[in-house]
N, CA, C and O atoms as CSV, one atom per row, in Angstrom:
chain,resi,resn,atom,element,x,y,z
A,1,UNK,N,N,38.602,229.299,-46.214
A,1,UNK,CA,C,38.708,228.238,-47.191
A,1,UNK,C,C,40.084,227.597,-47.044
A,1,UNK,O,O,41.097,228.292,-46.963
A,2,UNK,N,N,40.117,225.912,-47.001
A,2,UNK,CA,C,41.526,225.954,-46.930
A,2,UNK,C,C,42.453,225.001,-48.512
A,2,UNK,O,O,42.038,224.165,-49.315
A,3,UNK,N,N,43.196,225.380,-48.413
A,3,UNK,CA,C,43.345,224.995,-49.680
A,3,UNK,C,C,44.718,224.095,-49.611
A,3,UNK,O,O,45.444,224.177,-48.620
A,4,UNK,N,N,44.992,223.349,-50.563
A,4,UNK,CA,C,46.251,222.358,-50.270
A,4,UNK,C,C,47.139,222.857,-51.444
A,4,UNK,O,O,46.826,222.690,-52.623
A,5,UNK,N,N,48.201,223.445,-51.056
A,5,UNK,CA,C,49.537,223.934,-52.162
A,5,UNK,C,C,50.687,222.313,-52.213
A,5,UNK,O,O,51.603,222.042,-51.438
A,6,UNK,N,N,50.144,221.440,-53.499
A,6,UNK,CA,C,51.676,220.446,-53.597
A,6,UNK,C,C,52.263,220.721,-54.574
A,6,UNK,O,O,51.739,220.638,-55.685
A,7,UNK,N,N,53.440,221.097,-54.388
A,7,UNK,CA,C,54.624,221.527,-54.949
A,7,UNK,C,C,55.793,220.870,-54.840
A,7,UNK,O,O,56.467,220.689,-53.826
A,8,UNK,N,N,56.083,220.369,-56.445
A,8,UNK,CA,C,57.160,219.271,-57.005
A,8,UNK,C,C,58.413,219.934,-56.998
A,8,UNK,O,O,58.558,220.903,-57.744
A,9,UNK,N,N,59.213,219.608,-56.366
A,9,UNK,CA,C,60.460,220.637,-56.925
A,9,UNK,C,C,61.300,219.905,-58.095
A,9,UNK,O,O,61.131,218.723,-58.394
A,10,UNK,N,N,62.104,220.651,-58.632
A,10,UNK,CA,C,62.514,220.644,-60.001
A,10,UNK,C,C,63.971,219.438,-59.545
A,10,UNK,O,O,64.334,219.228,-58.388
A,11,UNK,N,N,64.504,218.888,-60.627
A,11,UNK,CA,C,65.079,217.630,-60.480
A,11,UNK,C,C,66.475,218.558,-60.275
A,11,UNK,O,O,66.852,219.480,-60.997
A,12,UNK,N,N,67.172,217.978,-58.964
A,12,UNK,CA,C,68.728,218.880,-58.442
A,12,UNK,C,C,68.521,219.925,-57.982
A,12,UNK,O,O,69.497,220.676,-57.989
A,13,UNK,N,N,67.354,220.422,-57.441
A,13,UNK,CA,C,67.299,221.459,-56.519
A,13,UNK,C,C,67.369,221.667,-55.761
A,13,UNK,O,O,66.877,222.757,-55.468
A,14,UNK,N,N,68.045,220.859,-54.649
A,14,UNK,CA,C,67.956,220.528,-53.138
A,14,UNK,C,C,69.070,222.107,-52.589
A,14,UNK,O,O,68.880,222.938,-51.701
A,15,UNK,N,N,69.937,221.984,-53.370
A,15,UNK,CA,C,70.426,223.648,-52.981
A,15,UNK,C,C,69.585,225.059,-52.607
A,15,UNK,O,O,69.453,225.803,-51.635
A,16,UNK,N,N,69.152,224.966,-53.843
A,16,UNK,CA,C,68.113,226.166,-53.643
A,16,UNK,C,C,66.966,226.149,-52.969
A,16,UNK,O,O,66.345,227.121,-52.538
A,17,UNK,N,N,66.664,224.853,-52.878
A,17,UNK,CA,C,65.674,224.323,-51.296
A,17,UNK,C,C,66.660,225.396,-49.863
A,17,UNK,O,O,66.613,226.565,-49.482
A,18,UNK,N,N,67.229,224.509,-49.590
A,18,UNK,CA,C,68.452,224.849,-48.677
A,18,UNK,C,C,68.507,226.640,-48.750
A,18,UNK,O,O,68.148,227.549,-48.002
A,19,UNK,N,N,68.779,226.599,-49.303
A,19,UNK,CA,C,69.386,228.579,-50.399
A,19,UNK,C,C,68.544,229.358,-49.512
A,19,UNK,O,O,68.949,230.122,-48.636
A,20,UNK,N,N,66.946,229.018,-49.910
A,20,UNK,CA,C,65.698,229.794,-49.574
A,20,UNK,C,C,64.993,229.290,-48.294
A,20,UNK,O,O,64.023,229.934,-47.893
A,21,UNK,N,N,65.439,228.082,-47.553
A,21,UNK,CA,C,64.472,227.534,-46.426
A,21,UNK,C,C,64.290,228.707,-45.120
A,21,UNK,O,O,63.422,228.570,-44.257
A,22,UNK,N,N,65.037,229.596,-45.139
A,22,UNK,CA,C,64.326,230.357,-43.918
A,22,UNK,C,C,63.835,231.719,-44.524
A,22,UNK,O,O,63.336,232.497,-43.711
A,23,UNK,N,N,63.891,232.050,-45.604
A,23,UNK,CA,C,63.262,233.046,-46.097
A,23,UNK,C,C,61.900,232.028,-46.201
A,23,UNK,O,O,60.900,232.560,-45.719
A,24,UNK,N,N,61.763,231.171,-46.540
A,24,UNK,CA,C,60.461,230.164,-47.334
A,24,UNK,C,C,59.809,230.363,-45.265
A,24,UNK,O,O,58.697,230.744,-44.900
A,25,UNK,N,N,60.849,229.993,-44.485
A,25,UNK,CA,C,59.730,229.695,-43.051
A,25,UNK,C,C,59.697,231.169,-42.372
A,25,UNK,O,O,59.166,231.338,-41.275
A,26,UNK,N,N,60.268,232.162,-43.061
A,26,UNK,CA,C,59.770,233.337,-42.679
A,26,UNK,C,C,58.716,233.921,-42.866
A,26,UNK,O,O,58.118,234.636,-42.061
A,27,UNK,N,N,58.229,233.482,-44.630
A,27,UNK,CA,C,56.817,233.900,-45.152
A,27,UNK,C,C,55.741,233.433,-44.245
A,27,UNK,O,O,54.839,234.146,-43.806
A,28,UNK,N,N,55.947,231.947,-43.961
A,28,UNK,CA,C,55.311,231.323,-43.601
A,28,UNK,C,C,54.533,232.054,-42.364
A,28,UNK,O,O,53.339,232.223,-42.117
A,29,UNK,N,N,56.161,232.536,-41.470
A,29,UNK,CA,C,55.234,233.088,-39.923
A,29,UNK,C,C,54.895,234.280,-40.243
A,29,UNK,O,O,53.718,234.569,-40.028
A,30,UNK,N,N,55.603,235.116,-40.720
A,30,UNK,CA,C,55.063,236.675,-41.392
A,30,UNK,C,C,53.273,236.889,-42.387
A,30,UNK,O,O,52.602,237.913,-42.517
A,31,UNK,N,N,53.076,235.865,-42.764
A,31,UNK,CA,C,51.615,235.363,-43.364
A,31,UNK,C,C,50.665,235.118,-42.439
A,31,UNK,O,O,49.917,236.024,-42.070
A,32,UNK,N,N,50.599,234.186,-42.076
A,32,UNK,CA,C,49.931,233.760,-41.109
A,32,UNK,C,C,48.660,233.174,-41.424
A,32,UNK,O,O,47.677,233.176,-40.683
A,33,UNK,N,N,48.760,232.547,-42.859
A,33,UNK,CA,C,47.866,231.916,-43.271
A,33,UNK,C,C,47.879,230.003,-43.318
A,33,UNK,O,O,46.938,229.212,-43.257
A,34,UNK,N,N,49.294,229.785,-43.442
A,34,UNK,CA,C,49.881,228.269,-43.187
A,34,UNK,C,C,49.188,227.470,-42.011
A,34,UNK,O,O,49.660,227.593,-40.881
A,35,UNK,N,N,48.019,226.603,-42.237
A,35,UNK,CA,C,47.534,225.818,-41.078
A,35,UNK,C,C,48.859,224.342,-40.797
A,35,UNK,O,O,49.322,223.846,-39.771
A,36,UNK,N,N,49.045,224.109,-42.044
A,36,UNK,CA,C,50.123,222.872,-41.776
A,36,UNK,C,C,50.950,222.842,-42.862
A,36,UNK,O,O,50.573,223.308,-43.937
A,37,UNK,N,N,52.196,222.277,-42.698
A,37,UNK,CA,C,53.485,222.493,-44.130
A,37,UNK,C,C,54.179,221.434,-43.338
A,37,UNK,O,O,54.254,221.063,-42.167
A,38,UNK,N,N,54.603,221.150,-44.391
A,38,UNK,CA,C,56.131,220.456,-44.882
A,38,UNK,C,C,56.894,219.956,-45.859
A,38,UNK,O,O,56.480,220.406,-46.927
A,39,UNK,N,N,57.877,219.187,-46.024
A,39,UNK,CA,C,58.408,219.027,-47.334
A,39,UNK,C,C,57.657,217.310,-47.425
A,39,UNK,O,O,57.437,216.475,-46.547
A,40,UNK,N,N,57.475,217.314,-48.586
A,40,UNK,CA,C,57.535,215.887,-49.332
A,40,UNK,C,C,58.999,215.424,-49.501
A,40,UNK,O,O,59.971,216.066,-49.898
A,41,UNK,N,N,58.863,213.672,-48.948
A,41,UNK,CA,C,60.124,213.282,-49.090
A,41,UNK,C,C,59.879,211.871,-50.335
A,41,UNK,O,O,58.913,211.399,-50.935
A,42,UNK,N,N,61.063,211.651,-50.275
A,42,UNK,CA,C,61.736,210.697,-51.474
A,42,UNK,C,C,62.873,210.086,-50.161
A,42,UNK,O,O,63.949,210.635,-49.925
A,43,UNK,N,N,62.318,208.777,-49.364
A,43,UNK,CA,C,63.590,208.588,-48.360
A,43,UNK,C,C,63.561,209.768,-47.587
A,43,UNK,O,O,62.553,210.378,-47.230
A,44,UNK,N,N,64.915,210.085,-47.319
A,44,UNK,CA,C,65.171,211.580,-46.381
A,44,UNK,C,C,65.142,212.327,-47.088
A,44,UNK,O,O,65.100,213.467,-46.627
A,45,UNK,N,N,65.146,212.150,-48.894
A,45,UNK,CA,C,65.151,213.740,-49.246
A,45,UNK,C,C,64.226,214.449,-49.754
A,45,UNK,O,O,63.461,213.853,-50.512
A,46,UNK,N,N,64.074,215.401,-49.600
A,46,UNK,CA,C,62.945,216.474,-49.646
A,46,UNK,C,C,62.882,216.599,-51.106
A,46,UNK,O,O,64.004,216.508,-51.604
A,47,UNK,N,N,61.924,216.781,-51.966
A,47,UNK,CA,C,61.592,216.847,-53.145
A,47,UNK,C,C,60.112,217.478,-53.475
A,47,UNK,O,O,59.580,217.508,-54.585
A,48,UNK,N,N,59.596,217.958,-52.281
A,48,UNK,CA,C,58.708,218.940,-52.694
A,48,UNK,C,C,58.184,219.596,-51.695
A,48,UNK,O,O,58.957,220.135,-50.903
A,49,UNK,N,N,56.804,219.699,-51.507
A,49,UNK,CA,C,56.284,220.606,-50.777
A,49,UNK,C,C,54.434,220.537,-50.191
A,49,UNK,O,O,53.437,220.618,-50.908
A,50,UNK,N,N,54.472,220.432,-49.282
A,50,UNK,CA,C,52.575,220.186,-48.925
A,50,UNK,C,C,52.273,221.163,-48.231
A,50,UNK,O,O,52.519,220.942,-47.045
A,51,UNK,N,N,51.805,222.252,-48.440
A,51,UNK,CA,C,50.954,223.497,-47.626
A,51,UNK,C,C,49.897,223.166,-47.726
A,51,UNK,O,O,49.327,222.618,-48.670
A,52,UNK,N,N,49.309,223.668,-46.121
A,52,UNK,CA,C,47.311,223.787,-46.510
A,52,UNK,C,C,47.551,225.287,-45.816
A,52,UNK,O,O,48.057,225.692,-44.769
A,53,UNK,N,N,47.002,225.800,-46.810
A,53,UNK,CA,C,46.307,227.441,-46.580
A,53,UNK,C,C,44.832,227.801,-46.165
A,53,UNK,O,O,43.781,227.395,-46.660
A,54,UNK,N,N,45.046,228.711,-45.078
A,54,UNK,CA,C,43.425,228.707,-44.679
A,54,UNK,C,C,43.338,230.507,-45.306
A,54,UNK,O,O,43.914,231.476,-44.811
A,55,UNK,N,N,42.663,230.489,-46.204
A,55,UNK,CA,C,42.739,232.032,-47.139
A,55,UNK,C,C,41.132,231.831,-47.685
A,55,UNK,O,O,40.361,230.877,-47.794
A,56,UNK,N,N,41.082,233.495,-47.999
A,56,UNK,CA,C,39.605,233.683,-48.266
A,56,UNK,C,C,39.041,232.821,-49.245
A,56,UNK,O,O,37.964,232.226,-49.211
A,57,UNK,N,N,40.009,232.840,-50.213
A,57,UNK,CA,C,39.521,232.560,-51.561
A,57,UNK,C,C,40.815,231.895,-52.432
A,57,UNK,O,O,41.921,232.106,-51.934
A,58,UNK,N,N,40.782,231.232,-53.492
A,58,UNK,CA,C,41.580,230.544,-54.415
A,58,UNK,C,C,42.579,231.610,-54.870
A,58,UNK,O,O,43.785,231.437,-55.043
A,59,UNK,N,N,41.866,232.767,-55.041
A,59,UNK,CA,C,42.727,234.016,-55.239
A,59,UNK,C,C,43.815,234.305,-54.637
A,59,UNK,O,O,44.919,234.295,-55.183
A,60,UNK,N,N,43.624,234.555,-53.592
A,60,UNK,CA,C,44.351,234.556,-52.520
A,60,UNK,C,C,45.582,233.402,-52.078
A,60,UNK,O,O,46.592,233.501,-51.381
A,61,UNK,N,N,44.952,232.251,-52.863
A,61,UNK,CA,C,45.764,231.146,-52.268
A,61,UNK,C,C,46.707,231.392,-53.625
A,61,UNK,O,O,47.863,231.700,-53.339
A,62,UNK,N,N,46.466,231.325,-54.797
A,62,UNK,CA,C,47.518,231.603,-55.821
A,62,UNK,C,C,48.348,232.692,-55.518
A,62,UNK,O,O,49.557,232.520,-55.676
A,63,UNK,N,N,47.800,234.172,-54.969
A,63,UNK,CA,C,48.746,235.168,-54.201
A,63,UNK,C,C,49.255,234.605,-53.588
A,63,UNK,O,O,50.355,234.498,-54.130
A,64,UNK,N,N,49.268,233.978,-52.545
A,64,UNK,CA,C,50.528,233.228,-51.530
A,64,UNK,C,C,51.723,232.233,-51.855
A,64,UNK,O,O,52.832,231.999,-51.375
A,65,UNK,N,N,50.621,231.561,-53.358
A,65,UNK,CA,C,51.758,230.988,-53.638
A,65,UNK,C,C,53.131,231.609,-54.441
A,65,UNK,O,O,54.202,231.009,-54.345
A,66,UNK,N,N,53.030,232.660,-55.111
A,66,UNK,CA,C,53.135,232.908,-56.162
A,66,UNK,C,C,54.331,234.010,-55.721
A,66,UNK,O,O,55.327,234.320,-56.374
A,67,UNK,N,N,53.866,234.550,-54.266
A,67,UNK,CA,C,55.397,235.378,-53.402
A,67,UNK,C,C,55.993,234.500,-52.664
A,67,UNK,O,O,57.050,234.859,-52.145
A,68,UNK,N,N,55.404,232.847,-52.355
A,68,UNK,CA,C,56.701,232.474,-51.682
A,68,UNK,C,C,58.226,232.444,-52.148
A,68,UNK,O,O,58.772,232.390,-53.249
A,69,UNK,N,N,58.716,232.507,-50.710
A,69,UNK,CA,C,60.510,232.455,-51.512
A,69,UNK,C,C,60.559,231.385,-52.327
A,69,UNK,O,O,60.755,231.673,-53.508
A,70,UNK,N,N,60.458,230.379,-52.106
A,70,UNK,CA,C,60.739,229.416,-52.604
A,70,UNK,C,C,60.500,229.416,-54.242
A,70,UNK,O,O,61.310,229.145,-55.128
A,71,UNK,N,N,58.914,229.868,-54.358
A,71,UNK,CA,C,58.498,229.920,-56.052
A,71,UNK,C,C,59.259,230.996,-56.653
A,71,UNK,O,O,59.586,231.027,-57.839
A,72,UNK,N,N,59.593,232.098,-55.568
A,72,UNK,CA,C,60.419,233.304,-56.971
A,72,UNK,C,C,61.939,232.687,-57.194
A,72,UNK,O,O,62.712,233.176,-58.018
A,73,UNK,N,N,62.268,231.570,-56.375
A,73,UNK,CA,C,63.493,231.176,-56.400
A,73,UNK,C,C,63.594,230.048,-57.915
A,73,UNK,O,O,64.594,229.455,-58.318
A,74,UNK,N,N,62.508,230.041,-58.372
A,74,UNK,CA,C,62.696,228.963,-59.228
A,74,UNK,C,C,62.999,227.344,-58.414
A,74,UNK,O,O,63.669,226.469,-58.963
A,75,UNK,N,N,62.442,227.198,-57.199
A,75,UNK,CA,C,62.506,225.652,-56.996
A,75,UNK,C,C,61.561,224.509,-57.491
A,75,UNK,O,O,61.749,223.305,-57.666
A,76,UNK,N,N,60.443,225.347,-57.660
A,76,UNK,CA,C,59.456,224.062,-58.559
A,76,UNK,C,C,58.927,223.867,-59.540
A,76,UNK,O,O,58.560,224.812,-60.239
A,77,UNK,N,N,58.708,222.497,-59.920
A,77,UNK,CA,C,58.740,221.841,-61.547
A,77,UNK,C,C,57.208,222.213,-61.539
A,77,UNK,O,O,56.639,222.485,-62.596
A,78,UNK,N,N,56.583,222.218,-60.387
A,78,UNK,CA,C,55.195,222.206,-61.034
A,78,UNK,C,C,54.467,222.513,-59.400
A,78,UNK,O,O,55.314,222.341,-58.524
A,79,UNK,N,N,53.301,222.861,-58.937
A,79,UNK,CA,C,52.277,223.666,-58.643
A,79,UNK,C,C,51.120,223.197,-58.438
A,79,UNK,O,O,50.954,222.721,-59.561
A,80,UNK,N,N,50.040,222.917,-57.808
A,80,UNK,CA,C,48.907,222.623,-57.787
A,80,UNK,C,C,48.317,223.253,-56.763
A,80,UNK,O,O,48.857,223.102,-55.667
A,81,UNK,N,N,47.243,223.997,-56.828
A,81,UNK,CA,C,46.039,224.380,-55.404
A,81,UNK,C,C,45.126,223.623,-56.002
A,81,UNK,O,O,45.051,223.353,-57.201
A,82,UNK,N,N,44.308,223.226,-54.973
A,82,UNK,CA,C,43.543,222.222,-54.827
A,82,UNK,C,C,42.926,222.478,-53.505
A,82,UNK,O,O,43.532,222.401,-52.436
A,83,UNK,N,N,41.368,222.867,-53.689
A,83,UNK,CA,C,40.411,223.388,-52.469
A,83,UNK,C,C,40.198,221.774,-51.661
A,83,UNK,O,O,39.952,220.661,-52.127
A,84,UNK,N,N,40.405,222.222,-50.382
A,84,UNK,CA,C,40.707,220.714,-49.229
A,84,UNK,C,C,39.535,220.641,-48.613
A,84,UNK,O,O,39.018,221.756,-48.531
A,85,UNK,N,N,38.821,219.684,-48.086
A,85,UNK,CA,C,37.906,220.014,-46.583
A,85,UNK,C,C,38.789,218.966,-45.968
A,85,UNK,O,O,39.290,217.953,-46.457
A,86,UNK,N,N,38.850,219.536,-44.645
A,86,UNK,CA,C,39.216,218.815,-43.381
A,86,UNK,C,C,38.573,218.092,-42.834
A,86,UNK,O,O,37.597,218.620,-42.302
A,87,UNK,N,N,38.721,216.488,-42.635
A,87,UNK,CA,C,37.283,216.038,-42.082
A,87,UNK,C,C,38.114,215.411,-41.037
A,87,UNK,O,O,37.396,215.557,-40.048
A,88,UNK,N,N,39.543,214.598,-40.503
A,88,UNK,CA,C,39.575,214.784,-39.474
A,88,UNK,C,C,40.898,215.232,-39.007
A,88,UNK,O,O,41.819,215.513,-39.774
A,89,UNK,N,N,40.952,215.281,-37.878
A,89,UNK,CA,C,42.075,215.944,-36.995
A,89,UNK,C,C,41.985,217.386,-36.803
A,89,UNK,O,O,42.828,217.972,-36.124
């Protein structure tokens, strides 16, 4: 199932973006559930977050979200999974 994680980060957080970014791209390869990521920008600056997770279940996708570094770090205002189909690329 793949699921789309967008995640707002909280207003002046670009530090703790920074703080946590290779613990955040460590989960990422240590998981091995991340089909595609990156940050949402504003211009050049990063202000959030677009994962698609390929995981069994919604369950699962809230588990992933919920140990990334990034979320125990307190970087985001807000959260959404949202079940995706891929139709192209």
């Amino acid at each position: 199932m793949l699921v789309a994680l967008i995640a707002r980060d909280k207003d002046g957080a670009l530090q703790t973006r920074l703080d946590n970014r290779a613990a955040h791209l460590a989960y990422i390869e240590e998981t091995g559930v991340v089909s595609q990521a990156g940050p949402l920008l504003d211009g050049d600056a990063m202000i959030g977050s677009l994962v698609i997770l390929d995981v069994s279940d919604l369950a699962a996708a809230e588990d992933w979200a919920a140990n990334d570094p990034y979320a125990k770090a307190g970087l985001f205002q807000s959260v959404q999974l949202i079940p995706w189909k891929k139709v192209i690329g």
